[in-house]
N, CA, C and O atoms as CSV, one atom per row, in Angstrom:
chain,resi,resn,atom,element,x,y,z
A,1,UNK,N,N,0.841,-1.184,0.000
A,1,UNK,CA,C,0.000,0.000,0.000
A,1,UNK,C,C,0.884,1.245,0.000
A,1,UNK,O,O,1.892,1.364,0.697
A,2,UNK,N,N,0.471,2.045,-0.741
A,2,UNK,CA,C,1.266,3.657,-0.724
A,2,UNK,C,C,1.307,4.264,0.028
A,2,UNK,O,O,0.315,4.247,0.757
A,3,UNK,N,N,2.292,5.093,0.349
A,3,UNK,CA,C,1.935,6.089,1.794
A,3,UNK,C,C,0.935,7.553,1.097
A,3,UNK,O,O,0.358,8.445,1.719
A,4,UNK,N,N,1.017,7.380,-0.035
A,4,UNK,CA,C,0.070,8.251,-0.691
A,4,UNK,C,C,-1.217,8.104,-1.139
A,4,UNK,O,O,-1.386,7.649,-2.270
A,5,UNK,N,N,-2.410,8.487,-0.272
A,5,UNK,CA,C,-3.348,8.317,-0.596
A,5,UNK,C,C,-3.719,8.287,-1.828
A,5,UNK,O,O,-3.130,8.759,-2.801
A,6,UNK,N,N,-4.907,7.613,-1.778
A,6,UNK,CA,C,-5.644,7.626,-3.627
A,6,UNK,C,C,-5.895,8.222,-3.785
A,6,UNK,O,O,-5.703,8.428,-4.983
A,7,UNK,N,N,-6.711,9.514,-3.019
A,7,UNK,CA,C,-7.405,11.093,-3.656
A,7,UNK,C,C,-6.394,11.771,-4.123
A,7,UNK,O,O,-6.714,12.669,-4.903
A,8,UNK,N,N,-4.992,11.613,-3.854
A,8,UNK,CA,C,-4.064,12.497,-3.902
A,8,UNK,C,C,-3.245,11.469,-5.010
A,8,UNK,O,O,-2.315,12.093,-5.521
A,9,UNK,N,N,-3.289,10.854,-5.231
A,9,UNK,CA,C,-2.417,10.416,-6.274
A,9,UNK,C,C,-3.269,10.657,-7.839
A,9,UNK,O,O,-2.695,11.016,-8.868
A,10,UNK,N,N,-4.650,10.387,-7.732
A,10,UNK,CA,C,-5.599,11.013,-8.641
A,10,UNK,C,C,-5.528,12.012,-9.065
A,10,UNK,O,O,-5.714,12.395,-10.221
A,11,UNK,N,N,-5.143,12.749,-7.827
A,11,UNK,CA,C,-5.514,14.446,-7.990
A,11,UNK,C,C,-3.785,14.260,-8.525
A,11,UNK,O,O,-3.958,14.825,-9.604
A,12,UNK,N,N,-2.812,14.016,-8.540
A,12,UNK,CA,C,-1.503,14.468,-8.938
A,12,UNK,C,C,-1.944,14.214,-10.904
A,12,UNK,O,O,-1.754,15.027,-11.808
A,13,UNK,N,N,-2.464,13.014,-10.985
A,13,UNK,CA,C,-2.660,12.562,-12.306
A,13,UNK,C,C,-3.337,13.608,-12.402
A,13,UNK,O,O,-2.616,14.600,-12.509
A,14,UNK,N,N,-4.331,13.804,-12.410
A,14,UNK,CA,C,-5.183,15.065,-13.486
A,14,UNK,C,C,-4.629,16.299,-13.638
A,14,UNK,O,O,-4.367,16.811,-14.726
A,15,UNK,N,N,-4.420,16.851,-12.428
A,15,UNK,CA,C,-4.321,18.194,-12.146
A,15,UNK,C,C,-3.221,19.345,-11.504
A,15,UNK,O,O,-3.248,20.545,-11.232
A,16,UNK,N,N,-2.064,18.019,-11.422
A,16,UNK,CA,C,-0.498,18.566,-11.296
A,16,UNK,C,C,0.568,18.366,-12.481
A,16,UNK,O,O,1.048,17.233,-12.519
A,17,UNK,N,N,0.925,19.080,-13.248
A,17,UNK,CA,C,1.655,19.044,-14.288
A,17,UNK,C,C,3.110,19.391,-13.866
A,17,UNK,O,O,3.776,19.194,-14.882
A,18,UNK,N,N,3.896,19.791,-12.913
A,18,UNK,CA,C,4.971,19.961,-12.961
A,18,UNK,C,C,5.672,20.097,-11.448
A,18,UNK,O,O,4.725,19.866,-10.697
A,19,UNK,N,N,6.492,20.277,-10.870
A,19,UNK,CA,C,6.734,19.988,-9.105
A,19,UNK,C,C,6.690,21.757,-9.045
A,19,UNK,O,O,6.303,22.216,-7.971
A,20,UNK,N,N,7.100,22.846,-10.236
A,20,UNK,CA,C,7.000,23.999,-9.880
A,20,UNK,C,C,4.929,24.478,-9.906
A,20,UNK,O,O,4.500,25.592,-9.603
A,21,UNK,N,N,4.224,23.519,-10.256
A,21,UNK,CA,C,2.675,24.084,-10.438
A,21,UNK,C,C,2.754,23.655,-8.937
A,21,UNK,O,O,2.315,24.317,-7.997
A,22,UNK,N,N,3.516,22.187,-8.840
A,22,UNK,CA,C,2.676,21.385,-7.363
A,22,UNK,C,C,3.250,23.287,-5.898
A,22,UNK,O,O,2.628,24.088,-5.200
A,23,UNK,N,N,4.387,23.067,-6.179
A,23,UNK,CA,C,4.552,24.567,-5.103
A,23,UNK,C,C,4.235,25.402,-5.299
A,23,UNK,O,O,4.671,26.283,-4.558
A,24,UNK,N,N,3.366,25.797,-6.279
A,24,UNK,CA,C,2.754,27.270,-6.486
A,24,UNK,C,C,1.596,26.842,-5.827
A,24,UNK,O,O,1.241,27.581,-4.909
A,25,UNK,N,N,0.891,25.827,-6.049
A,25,UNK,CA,C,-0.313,25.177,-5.566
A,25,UNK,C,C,0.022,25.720,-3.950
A,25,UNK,O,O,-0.450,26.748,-3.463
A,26,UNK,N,N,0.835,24.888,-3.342
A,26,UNK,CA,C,1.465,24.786,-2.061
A,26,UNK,C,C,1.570,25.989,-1.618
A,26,UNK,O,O,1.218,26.076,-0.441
A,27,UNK,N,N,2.037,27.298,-2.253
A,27,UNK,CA,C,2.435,28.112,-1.519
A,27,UNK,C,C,1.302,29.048,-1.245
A,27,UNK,O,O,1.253,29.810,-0.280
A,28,UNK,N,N,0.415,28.927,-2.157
A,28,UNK,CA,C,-0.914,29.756,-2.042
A,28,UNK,C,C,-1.593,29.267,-1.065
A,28,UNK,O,O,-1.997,29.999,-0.162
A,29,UNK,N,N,-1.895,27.584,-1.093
A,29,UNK,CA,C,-2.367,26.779,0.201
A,29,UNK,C,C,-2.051,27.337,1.293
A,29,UNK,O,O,-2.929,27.503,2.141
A,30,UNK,N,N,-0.590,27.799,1.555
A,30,UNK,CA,C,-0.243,27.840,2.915
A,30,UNK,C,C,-0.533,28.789,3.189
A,30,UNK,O,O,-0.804,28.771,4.389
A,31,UNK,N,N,-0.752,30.357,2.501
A,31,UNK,CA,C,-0.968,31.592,2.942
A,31,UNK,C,C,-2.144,32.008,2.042
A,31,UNK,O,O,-2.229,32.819,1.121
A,32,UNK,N,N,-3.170,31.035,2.722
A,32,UNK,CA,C,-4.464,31.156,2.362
A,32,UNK,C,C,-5.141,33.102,2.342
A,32,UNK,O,O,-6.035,33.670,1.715
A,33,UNK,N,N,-4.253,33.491,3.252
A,33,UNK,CA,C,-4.861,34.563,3.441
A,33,UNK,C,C,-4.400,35.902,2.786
A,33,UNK,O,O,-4.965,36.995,2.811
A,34,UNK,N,N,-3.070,35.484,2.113
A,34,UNK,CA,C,-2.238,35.953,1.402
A,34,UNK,C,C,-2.539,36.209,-0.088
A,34,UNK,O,O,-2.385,35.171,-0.732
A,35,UNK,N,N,-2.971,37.408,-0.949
A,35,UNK,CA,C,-3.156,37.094,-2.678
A,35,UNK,C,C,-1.246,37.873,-2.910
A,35,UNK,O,O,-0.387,38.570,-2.370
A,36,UNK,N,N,-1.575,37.063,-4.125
A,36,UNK,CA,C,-0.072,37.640,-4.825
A,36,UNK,C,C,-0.087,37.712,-5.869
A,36,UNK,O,O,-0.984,37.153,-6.499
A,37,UNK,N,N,0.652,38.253,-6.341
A,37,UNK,CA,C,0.649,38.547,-7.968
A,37,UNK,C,C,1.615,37.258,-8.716
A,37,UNK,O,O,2.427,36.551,-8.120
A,38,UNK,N,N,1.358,37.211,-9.793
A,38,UNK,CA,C,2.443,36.459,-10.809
A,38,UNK,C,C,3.890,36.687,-10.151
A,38,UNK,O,O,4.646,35.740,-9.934
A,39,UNK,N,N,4.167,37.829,-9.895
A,39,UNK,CA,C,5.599,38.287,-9.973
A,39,UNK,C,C,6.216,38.096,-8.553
A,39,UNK,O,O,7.437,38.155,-8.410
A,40,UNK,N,N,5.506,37.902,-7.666
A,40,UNK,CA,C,6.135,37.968,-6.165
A,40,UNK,C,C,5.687,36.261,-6.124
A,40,UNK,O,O,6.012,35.669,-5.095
A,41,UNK,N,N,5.026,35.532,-7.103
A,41,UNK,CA,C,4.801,34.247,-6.786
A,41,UNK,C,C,6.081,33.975,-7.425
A,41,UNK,O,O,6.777,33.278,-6.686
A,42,UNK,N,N,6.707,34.300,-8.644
A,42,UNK,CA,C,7.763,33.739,-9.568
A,42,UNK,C,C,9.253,34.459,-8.066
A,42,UNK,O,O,9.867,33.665,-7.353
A,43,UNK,N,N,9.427,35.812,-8.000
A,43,UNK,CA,C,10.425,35.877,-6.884
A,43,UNK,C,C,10.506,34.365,-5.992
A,43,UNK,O,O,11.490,33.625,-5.987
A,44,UNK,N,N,9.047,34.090,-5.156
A,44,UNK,CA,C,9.141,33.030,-4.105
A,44,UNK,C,C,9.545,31.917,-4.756
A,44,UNK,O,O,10.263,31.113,-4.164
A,45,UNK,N,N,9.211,31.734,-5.860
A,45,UNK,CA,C,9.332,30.223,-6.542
A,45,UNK,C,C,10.562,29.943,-7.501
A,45,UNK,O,O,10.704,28.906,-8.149
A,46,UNK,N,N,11.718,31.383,-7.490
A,46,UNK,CA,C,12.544,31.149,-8.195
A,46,UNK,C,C,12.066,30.901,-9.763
A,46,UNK,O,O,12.590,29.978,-10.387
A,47,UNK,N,N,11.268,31.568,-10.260
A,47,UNK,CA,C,10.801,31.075,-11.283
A,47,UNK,C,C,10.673,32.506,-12.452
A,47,UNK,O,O,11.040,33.557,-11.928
A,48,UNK,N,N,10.215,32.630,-13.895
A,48,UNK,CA,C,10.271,33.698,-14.755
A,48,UNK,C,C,8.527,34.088,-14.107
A,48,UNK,O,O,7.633,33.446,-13.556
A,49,UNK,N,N,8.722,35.406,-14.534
A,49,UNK,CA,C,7.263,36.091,-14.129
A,49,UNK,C,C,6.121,35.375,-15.276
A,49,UNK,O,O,4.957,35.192,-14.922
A,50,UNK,N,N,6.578,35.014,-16.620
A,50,UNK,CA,C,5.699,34.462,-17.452
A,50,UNK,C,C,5.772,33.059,-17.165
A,50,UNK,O,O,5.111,32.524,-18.055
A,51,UNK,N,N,6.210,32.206,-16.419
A,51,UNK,CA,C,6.284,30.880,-16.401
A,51,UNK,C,C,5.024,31.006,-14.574
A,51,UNK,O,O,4.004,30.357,-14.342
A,52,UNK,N,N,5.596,31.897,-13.830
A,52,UNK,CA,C,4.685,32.022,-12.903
A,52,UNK,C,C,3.066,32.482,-13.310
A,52,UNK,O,O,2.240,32.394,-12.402
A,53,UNK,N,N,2.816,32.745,-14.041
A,53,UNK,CA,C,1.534,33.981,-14.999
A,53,UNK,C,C,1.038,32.053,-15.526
A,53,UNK,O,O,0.157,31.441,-14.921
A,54,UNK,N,N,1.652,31.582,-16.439
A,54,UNK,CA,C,0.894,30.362,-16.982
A,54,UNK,C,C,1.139,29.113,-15.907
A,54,UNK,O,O,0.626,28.002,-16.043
A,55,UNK,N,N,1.801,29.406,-15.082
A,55,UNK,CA,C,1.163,27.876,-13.762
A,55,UNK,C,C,-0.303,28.529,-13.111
A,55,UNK,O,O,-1.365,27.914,-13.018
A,56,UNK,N,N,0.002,30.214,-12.613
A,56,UNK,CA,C,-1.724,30.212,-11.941
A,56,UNK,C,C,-2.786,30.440,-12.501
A,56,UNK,O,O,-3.901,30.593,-12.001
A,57,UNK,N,N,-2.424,30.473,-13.696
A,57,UNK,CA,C,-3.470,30.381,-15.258
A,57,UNK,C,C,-4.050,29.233,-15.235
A,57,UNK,O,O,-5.274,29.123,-15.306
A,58,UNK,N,N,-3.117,28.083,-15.118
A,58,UNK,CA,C,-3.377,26.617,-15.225
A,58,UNK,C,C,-4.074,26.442,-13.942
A,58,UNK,O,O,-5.186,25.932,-14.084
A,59,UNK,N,N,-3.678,26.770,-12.493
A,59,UNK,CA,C,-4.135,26.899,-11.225
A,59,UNK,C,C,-5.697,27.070,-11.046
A,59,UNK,O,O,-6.490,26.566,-10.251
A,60,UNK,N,N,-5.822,27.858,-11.954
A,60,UNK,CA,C,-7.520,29.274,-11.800
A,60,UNK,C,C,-8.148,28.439,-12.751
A,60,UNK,O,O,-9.345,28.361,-12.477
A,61,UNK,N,N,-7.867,27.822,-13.691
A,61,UNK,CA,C,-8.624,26.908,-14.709
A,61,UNK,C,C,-8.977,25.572,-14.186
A,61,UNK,O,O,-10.039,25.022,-14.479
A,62,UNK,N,N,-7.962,24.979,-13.305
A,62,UNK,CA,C,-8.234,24.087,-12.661
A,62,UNK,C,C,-9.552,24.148,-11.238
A,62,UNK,O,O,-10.067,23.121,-10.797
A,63,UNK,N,N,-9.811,25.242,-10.838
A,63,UNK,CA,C,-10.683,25.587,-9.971
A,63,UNK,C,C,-10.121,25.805,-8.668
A,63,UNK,O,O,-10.665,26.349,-7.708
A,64,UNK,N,N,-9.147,25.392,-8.735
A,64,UNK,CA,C,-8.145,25.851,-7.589
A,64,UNK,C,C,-7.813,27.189,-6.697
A,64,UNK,O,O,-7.690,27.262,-5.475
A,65,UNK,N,N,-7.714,28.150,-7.616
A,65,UNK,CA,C,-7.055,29.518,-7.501
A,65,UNK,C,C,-7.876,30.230,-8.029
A,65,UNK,O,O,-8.366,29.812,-9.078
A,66,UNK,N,N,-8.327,31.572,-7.488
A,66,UNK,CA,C,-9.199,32.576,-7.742
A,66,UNK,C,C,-8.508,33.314,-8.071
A,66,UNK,O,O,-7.340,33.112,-7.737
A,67,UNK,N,N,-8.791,34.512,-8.859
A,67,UNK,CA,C,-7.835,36.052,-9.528
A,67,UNK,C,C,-8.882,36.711,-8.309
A,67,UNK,O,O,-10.072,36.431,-8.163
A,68,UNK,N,N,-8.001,37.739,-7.427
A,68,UNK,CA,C,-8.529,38.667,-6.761
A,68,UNK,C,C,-8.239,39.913,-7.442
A,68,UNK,O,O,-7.029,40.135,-7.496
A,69,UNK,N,N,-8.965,40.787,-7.975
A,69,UNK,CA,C,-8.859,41.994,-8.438
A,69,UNK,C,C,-9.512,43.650,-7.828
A,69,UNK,O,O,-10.338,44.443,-8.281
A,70,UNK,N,N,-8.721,43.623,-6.704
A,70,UNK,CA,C,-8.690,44.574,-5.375
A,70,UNK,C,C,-7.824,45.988,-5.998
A,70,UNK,O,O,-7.932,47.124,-5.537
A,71,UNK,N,N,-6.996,45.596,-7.103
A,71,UNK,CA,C,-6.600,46.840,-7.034
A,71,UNK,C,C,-5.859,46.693,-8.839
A,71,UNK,O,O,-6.120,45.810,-9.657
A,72,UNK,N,N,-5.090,47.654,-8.979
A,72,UNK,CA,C,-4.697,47.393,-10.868
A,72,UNK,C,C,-4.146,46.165,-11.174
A,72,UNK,O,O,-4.328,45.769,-12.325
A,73,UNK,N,N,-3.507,45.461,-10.407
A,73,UNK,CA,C,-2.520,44.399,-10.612
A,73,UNK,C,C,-3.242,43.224,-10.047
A,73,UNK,O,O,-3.442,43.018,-8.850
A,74,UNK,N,N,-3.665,42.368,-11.199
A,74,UNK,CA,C,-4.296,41.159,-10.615
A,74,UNK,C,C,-3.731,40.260,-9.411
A,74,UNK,O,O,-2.576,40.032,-9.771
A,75,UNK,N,N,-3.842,39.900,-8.707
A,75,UNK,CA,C,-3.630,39.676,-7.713
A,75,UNK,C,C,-4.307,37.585,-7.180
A,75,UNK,O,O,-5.500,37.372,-6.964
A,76,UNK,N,N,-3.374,36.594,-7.109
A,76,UNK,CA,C,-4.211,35.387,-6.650
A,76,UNK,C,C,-4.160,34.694,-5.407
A,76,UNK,O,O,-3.102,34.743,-4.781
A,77,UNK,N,N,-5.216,33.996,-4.898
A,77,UNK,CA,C,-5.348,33.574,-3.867
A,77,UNK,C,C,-5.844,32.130,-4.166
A,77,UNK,O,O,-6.366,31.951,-5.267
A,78,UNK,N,N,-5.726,30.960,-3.208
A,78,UNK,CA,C,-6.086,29.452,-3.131
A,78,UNK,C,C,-7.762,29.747,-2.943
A,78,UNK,O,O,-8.332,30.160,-1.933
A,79,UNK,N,N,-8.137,29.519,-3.788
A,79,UNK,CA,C,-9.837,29.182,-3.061
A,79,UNK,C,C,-9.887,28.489,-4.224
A,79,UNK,O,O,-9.860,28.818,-5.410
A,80,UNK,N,N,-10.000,27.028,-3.394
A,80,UNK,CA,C,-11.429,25.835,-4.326
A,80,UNK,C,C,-12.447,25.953,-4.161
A,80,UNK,O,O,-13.034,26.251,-3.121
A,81,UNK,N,N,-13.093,25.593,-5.835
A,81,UNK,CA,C,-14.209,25.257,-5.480
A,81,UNK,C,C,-14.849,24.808,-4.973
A,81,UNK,O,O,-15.713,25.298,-4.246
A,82,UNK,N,N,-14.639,23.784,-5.182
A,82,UNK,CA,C,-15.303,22.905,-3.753
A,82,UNK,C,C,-14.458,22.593,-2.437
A,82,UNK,O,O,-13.311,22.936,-2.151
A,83,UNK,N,N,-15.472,21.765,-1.659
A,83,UNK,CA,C,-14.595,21.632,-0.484
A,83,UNK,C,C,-13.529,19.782,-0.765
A,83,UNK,O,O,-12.566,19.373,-0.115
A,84,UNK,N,N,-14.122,19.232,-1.739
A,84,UNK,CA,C,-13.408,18.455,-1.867
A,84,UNK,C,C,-12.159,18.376,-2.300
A,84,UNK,O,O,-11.408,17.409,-2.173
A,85,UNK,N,N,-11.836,19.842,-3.040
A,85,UNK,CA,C,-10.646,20.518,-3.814
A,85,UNK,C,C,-10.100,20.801,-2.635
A,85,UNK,O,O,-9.057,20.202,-2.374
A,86,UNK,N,N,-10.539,21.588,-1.810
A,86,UNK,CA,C,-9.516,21.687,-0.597
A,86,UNK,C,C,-9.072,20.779,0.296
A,86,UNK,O,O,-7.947,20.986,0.750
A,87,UNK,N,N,-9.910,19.421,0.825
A,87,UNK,CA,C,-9.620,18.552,1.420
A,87,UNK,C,C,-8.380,17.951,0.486
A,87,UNK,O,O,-7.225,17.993,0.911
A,88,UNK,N,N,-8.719,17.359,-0.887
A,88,UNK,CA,C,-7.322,16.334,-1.083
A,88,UNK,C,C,-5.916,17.554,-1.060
A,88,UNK,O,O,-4.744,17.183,-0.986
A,89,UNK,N,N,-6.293,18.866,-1.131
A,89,UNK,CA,C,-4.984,19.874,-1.278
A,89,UNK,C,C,-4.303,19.350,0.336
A,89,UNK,O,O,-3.279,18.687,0.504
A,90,UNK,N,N,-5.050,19.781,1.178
A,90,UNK,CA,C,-4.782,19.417,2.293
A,90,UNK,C,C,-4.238,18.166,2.560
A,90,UNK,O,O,-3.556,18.109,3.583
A,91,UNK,N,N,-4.360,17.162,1.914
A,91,UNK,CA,C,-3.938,15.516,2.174
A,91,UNK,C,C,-2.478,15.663,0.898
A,91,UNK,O,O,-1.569,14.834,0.860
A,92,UNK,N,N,-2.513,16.155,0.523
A,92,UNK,CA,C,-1.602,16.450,-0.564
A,92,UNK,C,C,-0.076,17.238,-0.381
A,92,UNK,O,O,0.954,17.104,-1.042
A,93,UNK,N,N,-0.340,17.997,0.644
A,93,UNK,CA,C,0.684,18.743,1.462
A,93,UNK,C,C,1.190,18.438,2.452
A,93,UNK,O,O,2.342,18.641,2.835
A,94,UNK,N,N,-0.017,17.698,3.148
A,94,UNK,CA,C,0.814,16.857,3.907
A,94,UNK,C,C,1.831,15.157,3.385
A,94,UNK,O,O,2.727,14.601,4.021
A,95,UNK,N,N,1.178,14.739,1.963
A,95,UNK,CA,C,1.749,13.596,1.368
A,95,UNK,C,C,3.282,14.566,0.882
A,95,UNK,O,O,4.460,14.208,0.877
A,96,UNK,N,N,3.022,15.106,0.729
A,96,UNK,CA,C,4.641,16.160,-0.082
A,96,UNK,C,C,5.274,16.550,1.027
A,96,UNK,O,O,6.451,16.200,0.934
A,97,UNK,N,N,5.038,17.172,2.153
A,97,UNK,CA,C,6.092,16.907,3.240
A,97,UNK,C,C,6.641,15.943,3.944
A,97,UNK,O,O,7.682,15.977,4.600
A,98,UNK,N,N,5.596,14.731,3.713
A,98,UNK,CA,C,5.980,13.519,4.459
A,98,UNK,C,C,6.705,12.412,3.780
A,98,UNK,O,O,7.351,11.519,4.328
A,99,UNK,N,N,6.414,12.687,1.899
A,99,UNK,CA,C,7.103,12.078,1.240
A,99,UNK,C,C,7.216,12.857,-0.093
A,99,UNK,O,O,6.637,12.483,-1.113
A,100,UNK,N,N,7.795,13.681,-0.045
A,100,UNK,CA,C,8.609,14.615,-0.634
A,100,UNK,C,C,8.582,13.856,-2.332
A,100,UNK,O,O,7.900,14.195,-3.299
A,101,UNK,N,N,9.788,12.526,-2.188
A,101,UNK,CA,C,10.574,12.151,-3.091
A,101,UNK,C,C,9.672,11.300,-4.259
A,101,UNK,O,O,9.752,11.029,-5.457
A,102,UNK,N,N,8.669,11.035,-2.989
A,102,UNK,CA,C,7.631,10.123,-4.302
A,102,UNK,C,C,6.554,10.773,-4.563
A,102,UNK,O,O,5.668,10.261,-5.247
A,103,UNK,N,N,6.468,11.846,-4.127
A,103,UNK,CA,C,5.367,12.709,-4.883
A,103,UNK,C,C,6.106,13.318,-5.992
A,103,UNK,O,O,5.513,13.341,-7.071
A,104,UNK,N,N,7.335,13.836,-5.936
A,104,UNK,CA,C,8.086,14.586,-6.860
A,104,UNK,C,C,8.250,13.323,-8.092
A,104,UNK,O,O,7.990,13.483,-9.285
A,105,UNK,N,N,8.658,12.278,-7.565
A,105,UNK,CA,C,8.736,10.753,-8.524
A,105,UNK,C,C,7.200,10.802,-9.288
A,105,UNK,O,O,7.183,10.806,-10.519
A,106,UNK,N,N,6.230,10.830,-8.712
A,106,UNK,CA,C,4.877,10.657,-9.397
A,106,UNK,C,C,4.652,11.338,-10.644
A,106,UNK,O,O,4.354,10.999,-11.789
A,107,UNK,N,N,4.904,12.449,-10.017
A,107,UNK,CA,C,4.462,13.751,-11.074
A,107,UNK,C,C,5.293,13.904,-12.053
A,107,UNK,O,O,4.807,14.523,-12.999
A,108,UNK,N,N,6.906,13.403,-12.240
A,108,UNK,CA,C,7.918,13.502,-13.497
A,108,UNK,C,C,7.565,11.982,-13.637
A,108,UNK,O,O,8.262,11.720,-14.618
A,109,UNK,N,N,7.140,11.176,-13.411
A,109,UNK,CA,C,7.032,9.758,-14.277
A,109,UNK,C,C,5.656,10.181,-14.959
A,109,UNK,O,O,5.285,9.405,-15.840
A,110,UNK,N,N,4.831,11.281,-14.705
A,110,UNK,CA,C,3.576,11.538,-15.844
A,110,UNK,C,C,3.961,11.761,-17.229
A,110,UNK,O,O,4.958,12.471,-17.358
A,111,UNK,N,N,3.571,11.452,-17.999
A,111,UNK,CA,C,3.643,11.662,-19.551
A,111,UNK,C,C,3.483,13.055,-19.650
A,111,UNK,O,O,3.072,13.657,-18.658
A,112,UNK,N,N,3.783,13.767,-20.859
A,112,UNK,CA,C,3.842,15.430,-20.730
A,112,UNK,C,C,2.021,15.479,-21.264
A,112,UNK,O,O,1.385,14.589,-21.829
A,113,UNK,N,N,1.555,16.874,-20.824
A,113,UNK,CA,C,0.453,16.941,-20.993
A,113,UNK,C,C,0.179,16.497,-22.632
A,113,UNK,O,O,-0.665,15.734,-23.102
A,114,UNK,N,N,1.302,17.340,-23.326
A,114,UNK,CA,C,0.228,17.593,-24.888
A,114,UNK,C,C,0.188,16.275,-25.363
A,114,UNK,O,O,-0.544,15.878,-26.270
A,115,UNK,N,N,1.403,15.268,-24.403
A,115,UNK,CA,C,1.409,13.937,-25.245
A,115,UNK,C,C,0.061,13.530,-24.931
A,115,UNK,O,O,-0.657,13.350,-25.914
A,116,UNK,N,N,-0.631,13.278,-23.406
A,116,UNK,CA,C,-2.093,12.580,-23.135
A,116,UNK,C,C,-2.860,13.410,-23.999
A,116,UNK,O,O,-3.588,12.726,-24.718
A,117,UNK,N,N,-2.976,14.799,-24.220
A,117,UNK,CA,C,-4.323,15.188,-24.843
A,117,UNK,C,C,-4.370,14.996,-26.185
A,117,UNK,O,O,-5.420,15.205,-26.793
A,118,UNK,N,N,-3.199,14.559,-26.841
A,118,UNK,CA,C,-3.148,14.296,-28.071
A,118,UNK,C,C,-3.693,12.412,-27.973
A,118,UNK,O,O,-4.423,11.722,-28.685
A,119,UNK,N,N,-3.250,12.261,-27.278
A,119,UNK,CA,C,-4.109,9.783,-26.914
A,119,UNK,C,C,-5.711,10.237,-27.179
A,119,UNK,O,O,-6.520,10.074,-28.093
A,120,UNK,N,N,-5.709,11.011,-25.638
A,120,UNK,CA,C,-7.107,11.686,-25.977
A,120,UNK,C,C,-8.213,11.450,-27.113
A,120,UNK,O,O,-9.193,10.717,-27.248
A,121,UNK,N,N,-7.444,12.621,-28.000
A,121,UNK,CA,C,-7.859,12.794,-29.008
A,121,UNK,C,C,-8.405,11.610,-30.243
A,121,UNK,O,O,-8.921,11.743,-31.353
A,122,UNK,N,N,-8.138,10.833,-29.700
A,122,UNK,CA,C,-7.593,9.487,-30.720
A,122,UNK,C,C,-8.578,8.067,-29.948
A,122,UNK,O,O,-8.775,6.956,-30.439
A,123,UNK,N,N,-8.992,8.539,-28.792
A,123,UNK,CA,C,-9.529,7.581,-27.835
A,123,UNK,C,C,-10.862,6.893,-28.769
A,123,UNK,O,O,-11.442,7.639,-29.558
A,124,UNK,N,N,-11.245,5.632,-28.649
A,124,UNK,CA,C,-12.406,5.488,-29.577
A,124,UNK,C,C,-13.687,5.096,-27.806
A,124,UNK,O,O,-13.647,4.478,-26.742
A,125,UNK,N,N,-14.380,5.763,-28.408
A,125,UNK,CA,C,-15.800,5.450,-27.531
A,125,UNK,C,C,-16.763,4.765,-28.546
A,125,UNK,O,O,-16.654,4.648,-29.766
A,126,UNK,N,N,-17.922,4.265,-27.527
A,126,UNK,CA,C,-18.579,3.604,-27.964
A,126,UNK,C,C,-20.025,4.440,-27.967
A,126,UNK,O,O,-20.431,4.830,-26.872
A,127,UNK,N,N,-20.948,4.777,-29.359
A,127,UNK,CA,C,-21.942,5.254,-28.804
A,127,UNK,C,C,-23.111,4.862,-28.376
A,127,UNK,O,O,-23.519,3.735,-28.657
A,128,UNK,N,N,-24.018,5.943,-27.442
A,128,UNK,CA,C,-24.965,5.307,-26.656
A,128,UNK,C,C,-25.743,5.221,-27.645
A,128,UNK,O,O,-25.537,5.722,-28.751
A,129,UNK,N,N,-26.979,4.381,-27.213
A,129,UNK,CA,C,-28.264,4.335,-28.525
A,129,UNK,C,C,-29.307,3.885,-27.800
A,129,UNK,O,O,-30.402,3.711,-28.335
């Protein structure tokens, strides 16, 4: 058995694309109360201001991350939609502090996105009738 739960290994498959989305995820989690911009998220994350701009793009699409717009400079904060989005975040942060190496292992043994949405694309279903 994994030390990583199933909600959270699910949730890594769908909706974590890279270990820098999984800590942007993380860092908003932790300072729930905190909005930030692209640019003070890319400072914290060591990261380019446009590479920070398309993870909380990906973040806010995912339902994850809200755009707070309080003042000229968009500004984001962690709010899921649901509460089930916040529970596995929560089981998820704690699976990444407690096992760091195989969450980071999970998420680079994923196939790159455009490769799945391109299988996707190609998937044959069966129709209803």
């Amino acid at each position: 058995m994994s030390p990583v739960p199933d909600p959270v290994r699910r949730f890594i498959e769908a909706a974590i694309d890279s270990v820098p989305e999984l800590e942007c995820l993380l860092l908003l989690f932790r300072f729930e109360d905190h909005s930030w911009t692209a640019v003070e998220l890319a400072d914290r994350l060591y990261l380019s201001p446009e590479v920070a701009s398309a993870i909380v793009a990906d973040l806010k699409s995912k339902r994850l991350v809200a755009a707070v717009n309080d003042t000229e400079v968009v500004r984001y904060r962690f709010r899921p939609e649901t509460a089930e989005l916040r529970e596995t975040t929560i089981q998820l942060e704690q699976a990444y502090r407690s096992h760091l190496m195989l969450v980071t292992q999970m998420i680079h043994s994923k196939a790159p996105r455009a490769v799945l949405e391109f299988a996707r694309a190609f998937r044959v279903t069966k129709d209803k009738k």
